[in-house]
N, C-alpha and C positions, 0 to 999 in steps of 0.2 A: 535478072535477079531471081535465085531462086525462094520457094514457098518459106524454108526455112531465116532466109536472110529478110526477106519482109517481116516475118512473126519477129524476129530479133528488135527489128528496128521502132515495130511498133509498141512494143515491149516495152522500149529505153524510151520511147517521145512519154509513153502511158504514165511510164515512174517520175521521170522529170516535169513532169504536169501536176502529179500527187505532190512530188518534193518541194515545187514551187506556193501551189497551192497550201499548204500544210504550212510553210515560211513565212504566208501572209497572215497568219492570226497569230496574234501574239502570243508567247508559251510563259514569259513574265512580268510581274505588273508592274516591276519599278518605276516604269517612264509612264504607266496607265493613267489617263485622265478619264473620269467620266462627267459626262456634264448632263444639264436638263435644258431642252430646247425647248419656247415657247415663239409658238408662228402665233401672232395679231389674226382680228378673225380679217373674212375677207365676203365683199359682197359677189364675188362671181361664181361661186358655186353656193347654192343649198346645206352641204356638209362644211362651207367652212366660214359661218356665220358666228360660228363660237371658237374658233380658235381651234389649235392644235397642240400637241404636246408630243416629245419625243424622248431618245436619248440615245446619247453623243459617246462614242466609244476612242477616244485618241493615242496612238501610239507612235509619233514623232520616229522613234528609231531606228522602227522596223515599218515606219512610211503605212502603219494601219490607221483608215479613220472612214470610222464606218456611223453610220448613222439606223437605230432600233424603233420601228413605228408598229405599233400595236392597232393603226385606227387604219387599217389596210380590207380595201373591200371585192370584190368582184365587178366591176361596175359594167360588165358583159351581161349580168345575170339578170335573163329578162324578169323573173321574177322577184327581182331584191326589194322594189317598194310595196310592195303585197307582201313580202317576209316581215320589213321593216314596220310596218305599220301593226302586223301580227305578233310581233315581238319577239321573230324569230331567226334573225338577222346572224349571219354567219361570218366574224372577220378573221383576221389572220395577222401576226406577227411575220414583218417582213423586214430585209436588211438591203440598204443600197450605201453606196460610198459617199462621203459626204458631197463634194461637190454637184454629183447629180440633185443630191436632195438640193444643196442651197439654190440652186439652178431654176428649180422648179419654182420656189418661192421671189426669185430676183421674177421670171416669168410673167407672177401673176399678181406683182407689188405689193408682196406682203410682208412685212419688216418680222424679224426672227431675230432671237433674243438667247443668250445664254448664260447661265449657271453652272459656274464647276463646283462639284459638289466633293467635299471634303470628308475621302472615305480613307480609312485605313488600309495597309494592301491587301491582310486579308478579306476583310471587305470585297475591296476590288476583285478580289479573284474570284468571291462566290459569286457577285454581281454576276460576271463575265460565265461564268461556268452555268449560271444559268437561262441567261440570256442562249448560251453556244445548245444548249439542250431545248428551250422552249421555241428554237428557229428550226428546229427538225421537222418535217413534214406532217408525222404522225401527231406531234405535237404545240403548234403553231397556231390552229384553230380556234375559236370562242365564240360563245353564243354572248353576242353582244347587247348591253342596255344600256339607252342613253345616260342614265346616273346611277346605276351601280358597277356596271363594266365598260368603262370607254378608254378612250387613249391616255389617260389622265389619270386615272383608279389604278387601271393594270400596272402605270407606273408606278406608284406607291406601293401596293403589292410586291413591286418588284422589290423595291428599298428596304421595305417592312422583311422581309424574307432576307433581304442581304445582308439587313445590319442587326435587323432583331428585336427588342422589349424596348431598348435607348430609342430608336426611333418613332417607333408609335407611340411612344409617352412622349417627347418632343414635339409631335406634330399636334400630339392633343392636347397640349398646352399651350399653343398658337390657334386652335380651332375650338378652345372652350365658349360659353355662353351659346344663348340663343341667335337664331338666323330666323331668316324672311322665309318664305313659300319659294316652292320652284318655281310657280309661274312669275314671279315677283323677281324674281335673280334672271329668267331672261329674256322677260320684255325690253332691260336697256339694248340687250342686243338687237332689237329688231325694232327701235324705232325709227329705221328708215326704211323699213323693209316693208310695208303695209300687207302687203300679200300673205306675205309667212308671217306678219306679226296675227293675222286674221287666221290663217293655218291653224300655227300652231295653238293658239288659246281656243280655237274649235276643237281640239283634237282633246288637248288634257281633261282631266276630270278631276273629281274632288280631291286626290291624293295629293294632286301639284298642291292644292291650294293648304294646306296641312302646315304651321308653324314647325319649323325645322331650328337643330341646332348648327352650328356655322362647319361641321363637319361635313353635314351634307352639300355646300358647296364645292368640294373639291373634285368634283366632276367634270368643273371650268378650269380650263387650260391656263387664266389668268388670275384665278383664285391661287393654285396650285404654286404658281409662281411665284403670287405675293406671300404666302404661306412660308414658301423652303427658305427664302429670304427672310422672314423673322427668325425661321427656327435657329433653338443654340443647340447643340450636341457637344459632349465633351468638355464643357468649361469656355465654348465658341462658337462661331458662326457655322451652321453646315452648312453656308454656300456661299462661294464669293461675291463679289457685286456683279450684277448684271453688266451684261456687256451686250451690244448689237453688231450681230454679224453680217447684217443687212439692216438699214433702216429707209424706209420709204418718209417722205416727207407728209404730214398729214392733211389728210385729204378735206376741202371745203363741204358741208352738208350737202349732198348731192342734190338736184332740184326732181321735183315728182317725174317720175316715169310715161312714158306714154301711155302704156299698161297702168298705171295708175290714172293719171289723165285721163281713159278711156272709161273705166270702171266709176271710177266718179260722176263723170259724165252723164253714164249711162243712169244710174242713180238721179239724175237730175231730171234726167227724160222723161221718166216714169212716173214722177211726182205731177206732172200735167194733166194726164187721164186722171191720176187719183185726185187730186184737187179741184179737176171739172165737173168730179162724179161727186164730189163733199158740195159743190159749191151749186151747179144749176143737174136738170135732168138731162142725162146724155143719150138717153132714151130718143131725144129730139134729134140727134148727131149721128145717124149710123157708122159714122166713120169713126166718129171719138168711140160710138161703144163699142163698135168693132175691134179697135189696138186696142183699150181699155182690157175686152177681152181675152182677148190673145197676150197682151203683157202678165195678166193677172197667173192663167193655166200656166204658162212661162217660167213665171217667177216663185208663184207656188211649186211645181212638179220640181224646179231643181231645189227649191228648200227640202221636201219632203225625200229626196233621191240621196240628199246629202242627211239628214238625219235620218233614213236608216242605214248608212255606214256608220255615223253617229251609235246607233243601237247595237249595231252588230258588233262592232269594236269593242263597246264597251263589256260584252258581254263575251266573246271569245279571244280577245286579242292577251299575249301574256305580258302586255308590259301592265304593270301595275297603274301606272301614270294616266291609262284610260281609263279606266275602270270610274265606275257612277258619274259619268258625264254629265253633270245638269245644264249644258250646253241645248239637252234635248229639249230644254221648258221652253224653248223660239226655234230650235232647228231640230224637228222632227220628221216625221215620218206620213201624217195623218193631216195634211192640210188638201188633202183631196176631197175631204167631205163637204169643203167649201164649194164645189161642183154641185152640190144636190140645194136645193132652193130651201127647201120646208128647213131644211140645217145650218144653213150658210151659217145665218145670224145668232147662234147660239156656240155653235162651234169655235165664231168668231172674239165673243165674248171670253170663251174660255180658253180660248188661244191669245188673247191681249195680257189675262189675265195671268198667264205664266211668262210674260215677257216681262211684266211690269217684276213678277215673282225674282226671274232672274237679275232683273238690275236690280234686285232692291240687295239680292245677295252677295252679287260681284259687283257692288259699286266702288269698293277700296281697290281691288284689285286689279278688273277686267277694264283692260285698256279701248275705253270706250272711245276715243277720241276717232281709233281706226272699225271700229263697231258701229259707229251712229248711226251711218251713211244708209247701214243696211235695218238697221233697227228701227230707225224712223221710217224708211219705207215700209216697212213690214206694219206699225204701228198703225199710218196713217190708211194702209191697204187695207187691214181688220174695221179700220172706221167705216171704211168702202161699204164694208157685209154689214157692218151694226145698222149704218143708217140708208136701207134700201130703197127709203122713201125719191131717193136721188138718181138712183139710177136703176 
């Protein structure tokens, strides 16, 4: 075979590969459904504690059905939780066929739920047109924020742009009045999560705690949901009834963790030296004052290691949601002073003193039930330094 009969052939596979390709996206919308997917959150990963949100692209005739995820990350990138916590978190709009997606979710038993949403074709076509432009490479990208850009916002954006003025006035009419704080919308989601229920409420600052109107819930993939399903557009419903395209069966309140188990435990442990140090002199015990001591340096250096990430965040990271952390009035930075003797007992005073500060501020809110654990040891350890006559 010569040079010329190769470049021929490869020529014809190249064009019928374009022809083919080019056949699989639909070129008209009469058979177009679009729909809105809502994935249940799920406790195996970190990211999917709140749920997900998608949308559904369906074209029965020409065998197209593709599924649009805006909440697409790198998860290669050794740097993403140091972005993420800086607030400068990079995702991407990505497109796979449905089945793989459902796939993934049968996978990790997460029930997935849908909405065909009740669009006009022109509609439809700008949806799609710009969906087929924001999948480009150049343009795919977003600097993501948990509640003003997430997989859930971008979709409405997406809507608000397809359909126009009708829409956003619909949705704000389903989203009027007052709403609760961030932090408030989602503790339910992590009260089974203690770790990340302790995470994340360390992590927020004053902003989460800010009475909000019910608009700014639509950030949650199952607010979103309940939202499109009230809305009326046109003299109707814009969406049809929910349907489940997977439903897992619901799951019994899981029983504590060993990790939890452990962490409590350990909490328990610690409360022995403190209470032998409140109760006789362990001055007598070199062994009690011994762990006493080594628990104490311990337990302070990682409070104080963790409040100044606490400080640092608060002050350079750009999610807004960190920003005036009073988190720091118990988890700071400056419990090392407790090391120098002449200070112990004074520093100690005024370190109880912004704990008691803090509960008295987040007591409606801060979900102390998974807080106590650490809060009373910390309380009962400042008694430690108050009354030295003990140890």
């Amino acid at each position: 075979m010569n040079p010329l009969q190769k470049l021929l052939i490869l020529t014809t596979i190249f064009l019928f590969c374009q022809k083919t390709s080019t056949a699989a996206i639909p070129t008209g919308r009469d058979n177009l459904s679009v729909s809105l997917l809502t994935c249940e959150k799920s406790e195996h990963y970190l990211y999917a504690l709140f749920g997900h949100s998608a949308i559904r692209i369906r074209d029965e005739a020409r065998q197209f059905d593709m599924v649009y995820n805006y909440g697409t990350f790198d998860t290669s990138d050794p740097a993403f939780y140091f972005n993420f916590l800086h607030g400068r978190m990079t995702y991407f709009l990505s497109m796979s066929d449905y089945n793989t997606f459902i796939q993934s979710y049968i996978s990790d038993e997460q029930s997935v739920m849908e909405q065909k949403l009740q669009l006009s074709e022109a509609e439809k076509d700008k949806l799609f047109s710009i969906l087929q432009r924001q999948i480009k490479p150049e343009n795919k990208f977003y600097n993501y924020d948990f509640v003003a850009r997430n997989c859930a916002t971008k979709i409405i954006d997406l809507l608000s742009e397809s359909i126009g003025p009708d829409f956003d006035q619909a949705l704000l009419e389903v989203s009027s009045g007052k709403g609760i704080s961030i932090r408030e919308l989602l503790n339910p989601y992590l009260q089974h999560n203690e770790f990340e229920m302790i995470g994340m409420n360390l992590f927020l600052g004053h902003a989460s705690d800010t009475l909000s109107n019910k608009t700014t819930a639509l950030f949650l993939p199952d607010t979103l949901q309940g939202r499109i399903k009230e809305m009326q557009l046109r003299q109707g419903k814009f969406a049809r009834p929910i349907t489940y395209l997977h439903k897992v069966a619901r799951k019994t309140v899981k029983s504590p963790s060993i990790l939890s188990a452990l962490f409590y435990g350990l909490n328990l442990l610690m409360l022995f030296p403190i209470l032998g140090g409140l109760l006789i002199d362990i001055r007598k015990y070199p062994v009690l004052k011994l762990s006493a001591s080594l628990l104490s340096i311990s337990f302070f250096m990682v409070l104080s290691l963790a409040g100044l990430l606490l400080l640092y965040l608060s002050f350079y990271s750009e999610l807004r949601l960190m920003h005036h952390n009073f988190n720091i009035l118990w988890c700071h930075p400056f419990y090392p002073v407790l090391l120098f003797r002449k200070a112990s007992k004074t520093a100690a005073i005024i370190f109880l003193a912004s704990i008691l500060a803090f509960m008295s501020l987040y007591f409606n809110s801060m979900p102390f039930p998974a807080l106590f654990p650490i809060l009373l040891l910390l309380i009962l350890w400042l008694s430690f330094h108050i009354l030295p006559d003990k140890g």
